[in-house]
N, C-alpha and C positions, 0 to 999 in steps of 0.2 A: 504494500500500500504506500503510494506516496504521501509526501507529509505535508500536513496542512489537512487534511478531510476536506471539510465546507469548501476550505481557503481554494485547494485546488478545484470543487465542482465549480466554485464561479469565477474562477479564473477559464475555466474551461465554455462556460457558457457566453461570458464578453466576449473571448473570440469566437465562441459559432456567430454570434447576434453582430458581430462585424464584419464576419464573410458573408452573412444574409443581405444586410445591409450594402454591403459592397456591389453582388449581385445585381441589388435592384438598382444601385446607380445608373450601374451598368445597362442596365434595361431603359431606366427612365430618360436616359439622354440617348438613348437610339429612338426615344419615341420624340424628340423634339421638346419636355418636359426637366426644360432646365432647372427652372425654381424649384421645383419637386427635388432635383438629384441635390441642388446643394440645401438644402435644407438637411438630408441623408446623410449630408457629407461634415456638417457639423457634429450628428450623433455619432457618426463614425469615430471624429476627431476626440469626442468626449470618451468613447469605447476604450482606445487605443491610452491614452490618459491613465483611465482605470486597469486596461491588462498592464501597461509598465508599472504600475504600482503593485499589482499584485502580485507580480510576477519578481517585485524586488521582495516584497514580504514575504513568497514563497522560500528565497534566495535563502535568507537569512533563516527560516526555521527547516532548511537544508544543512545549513549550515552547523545549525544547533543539535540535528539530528545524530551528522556526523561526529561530529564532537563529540558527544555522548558513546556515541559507537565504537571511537577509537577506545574511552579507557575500559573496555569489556577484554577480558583478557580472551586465550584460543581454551575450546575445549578439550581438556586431558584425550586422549587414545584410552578408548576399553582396558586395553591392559596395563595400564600404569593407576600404581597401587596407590588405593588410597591412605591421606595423611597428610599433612598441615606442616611438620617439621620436619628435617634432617635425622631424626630417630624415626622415620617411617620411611625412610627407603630402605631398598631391598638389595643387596649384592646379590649382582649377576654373574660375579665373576669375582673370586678370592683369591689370594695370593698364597699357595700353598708351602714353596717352597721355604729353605730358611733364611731369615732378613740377614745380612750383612753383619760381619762380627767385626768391630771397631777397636782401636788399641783404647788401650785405659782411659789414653788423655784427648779423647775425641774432643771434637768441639764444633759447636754449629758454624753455619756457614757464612756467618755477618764478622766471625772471630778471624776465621780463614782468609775472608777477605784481606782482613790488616794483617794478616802475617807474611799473606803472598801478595799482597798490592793487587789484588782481583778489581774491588768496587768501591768506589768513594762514595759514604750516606751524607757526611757532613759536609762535602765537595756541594756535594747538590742541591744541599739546602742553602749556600752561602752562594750561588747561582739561580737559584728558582726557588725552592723550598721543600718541606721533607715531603718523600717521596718521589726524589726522581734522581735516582743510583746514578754515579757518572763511572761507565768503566775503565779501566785503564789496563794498559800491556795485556800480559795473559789473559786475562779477563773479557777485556773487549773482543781479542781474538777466538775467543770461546762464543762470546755471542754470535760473530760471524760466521760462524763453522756452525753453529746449530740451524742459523737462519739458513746458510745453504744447504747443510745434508735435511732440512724438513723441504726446503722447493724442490731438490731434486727426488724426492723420495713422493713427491706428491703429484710428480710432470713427468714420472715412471710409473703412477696409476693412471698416466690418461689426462689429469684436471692442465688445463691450460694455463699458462701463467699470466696473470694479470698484473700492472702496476697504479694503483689506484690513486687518486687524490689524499690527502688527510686530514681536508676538510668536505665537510657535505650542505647542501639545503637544506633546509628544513626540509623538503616534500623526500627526502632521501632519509631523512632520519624517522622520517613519518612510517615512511613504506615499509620499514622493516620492525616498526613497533617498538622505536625507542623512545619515539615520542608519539604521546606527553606521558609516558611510563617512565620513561627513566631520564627524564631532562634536569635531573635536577641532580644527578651524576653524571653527564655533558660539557665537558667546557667549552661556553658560548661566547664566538666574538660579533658583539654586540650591535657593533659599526655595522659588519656586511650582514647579519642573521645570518652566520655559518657555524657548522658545531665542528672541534676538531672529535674526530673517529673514535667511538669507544673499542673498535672491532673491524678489521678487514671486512663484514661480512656487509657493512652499510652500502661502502660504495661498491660492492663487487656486483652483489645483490642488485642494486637499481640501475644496473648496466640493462637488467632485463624488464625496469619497466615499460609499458605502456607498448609491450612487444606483442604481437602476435607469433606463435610460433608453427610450425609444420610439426608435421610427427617424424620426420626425418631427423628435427635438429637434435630429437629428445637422445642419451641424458646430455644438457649441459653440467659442464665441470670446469669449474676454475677452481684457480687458486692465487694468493696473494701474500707476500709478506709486509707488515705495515707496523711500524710504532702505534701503540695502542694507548689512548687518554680518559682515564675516569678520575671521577672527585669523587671519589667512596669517601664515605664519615668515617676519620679515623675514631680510632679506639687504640688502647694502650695494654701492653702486654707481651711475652716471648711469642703469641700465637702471631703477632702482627710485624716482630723485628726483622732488620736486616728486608730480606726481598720476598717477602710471604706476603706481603701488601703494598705496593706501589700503586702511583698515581700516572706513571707513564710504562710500558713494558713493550718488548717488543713479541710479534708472534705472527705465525703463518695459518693461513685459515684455507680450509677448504668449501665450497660452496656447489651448490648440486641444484638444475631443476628439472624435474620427475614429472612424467607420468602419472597420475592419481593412484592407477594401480600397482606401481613398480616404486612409489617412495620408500615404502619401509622394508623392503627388500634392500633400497640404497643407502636405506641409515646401517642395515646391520653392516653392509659393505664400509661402508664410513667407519665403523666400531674395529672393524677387522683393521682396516687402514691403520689406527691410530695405537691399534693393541701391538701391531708388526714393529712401528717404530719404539713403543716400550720396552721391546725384547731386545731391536738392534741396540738400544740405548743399556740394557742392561740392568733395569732398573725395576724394585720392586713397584707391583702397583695393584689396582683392583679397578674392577667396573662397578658402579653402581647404579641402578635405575633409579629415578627419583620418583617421589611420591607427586601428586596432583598439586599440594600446597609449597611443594620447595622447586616445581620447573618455575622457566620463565615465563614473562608475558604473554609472549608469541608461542610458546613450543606447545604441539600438542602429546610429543615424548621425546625426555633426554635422558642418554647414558654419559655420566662422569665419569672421569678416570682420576683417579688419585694415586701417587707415587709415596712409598714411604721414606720419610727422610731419620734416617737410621740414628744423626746426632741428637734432632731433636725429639725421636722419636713420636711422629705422630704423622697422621696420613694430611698430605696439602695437595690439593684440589688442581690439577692442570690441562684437563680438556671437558668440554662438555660438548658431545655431539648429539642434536634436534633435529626432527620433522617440526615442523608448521603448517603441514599439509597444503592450503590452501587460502589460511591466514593470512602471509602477508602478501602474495600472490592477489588478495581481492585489494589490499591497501593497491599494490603495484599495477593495479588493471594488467597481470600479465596472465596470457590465454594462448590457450594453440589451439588450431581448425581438427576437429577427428574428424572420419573418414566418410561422413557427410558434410563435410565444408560448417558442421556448428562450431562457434568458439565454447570452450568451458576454460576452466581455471586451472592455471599447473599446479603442483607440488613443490615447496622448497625446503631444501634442507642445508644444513650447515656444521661446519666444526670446529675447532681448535687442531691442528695438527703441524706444530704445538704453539701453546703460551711458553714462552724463555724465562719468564723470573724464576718461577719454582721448579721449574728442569734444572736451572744451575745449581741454585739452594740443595737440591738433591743431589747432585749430580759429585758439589763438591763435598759434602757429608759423606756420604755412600763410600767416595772412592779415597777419603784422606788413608794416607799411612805413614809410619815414620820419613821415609824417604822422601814422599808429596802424597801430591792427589795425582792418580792417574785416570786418565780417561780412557772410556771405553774403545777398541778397536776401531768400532766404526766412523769415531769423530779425528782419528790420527792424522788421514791425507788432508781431510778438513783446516784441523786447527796447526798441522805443520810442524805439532810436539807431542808428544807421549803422556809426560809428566808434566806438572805443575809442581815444580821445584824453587 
């Protein structure tokens, strides 16, 4: 039903009673019955008057509609288990083997930092402010080596490589349901209304609005590596030091549009993806399903991955791969023709593979030993060194 009721039947009736009206103009000055047509031609005038007004009053309880619609969140997927909090999700997937056995004198990874010049916190704060790690030597070279073995590891499943903006529009932050849900973790430059990017997936994502697609193009697959921007509410605590909570991170995302019938087929593919590079990486971890109350906005099902980080002992959060089905797809007017030429609504899906903060957090816990931290085989040709000595 469009909106407005009433508002719309007599918006609808001014314009018949104007094209009626028009008609008989039309008639009355074929009959030589001038004074008759403009007299017609004033009620017209006065018609027209009234549809532009209603027609702006329409506009605006369009407007109000939409609005409303945007902060309705997507509905959960049948099988994603009910629950409210983070103790109601379910492992999908446990980590069975045994965690990492550390020398005596372990120590987390914000400690490591300052012993091997990895990351500067107070660097960053005295250039921007806290949260936003500046890295240096080994360190920086370890972020560059992750960010390429995830592009190549993601451009050898197929996903195309994208390099995206890392600012967006608003109608770009809209489309993927970060806004007006999460605008207020966005940082907004004010001047142009542009948000820098919480997430590769904004602008990768609205590469495909307002597309029509064929069934040939289907699956789309990109992928993108992007400095990532949130203003999370800090909080204080060991759960949030060092690089377990930043404000700037970097991270490769992957993005996917589906078929209606073939998405969650391509989320489990997406899980598999990101489980592959767990393994290359060496590192303990688990899948988790989320409950209804702890997905996001948009998802209508997400698997987490969580790594363990051996020093500080406790599981930190570093992909979370969604379906959205059709969610932001209806934000994005993007549609493909099936095989009677009707348009419907694609599928989108999306991942992390990976967020970088808490891969190194891990990465360097995990692997300290008297001698350094060594890194795992697969980031060697990578980062160009073996050891962090």
């Amino acid at each position: 039903m469009m909106p407005g009721g009433p508002l719309k039947k007599d918006l609808d009736d001014t314009l018949g009673e104007g094209n009626r009206l028009a008609k008989q103009i039309g008639a009355l000055m074929g009959q030589g019955k001038k004074e008759e047509a403009e007299a017609l031609k004033v009620q017209v005038a006065m018609l027209k008057t009234k549809s532009k007004d209603l027609e702006e009053r329409m506009d605006i309880l369009k407007n109000q509609l939409d609005e409303m619609l945007y902060t309705v969140p997507n509905c959960p997927h049948k099988t994603v288990p009910k629950g409210k909090t983070p103790e109601d999700n379910k492992i999908a997937k446990d980590w069975t083997k045994p965690f990492p056995t550390l020398p005596e004198d372990a120590i987390p990874h914000w400690e490591l930092a300052k012993k091997y010049n990895l990351f500067d916190l107070e660097l960053g704060v005295k250039l921007t402010g806290a949260g936003f790690p500046v890295y240096r030597g080994k360190g920086a070279r370890l972020q560059r080596a992750l960010i390429q073995f995830f592009l190549d590891e993601a451009v050898k499943a197929g996903y195309e490589e994208i390099e995206p903006p890392l600012l967006v529009n608003e109608d770009s932050a809209r489309g993927t349901g970060q806004l007006p849900d999460k605008e207020a973790q966005m940082y907004h430059c004010t001047i142009d209304n542009l948000y820098l990017i919480p997430t590769a997936e904004v602008p990768v994502t609205n590469i495909l609005r307002d597309e029509i697609l064929s069934l040939k193009d289907f699956p789309v697959k990109m992928t993108a590596y992007t400095p990532c921007f949130r203003r999370e509410a800090g909080s204080y605590g060991a759960h949030v030091r060092g690089l377990n909570r930043v404000h700037q991170f970097d991270k490769v995302e992957i993005v996917r549009a589906e078929l209606p019938d073939q998405s969650y087929k391509a989320l489990q593919g997406m899980v598999r993806h990101v489980e592959s590079i767990m393994r290359k990486l060496e590192l303990p971890y688990r899948i988790l399903l989320l409950c209804g109350g702890d997905m996001g906005f948009a998802s209508a099902k997400t698997y987490d991955f969580e790594v363990w980080s051996a020093a500080q002992k406790r599981w930190l959060e570093v992909s979370s791969v969604s379906c959205f089905e059709a969610f932001q797809s209806n934000r994005l007017k993007l549609r493909y023709r099936d095989e009677n030429g009707k348009t419907e609504l694609a599928h989108t899906l999306n991942g992390s593979a990976m967020a970088l903060a808490r891969i190194v957090a891990a990465l360097l816990e995990n692997n300290q030993t008297p001698e350094g931290i060594r890194l795992p085989k697969v980031l060697w040709k990578y980062a160009g060194f073996k050891v962090i000595d």
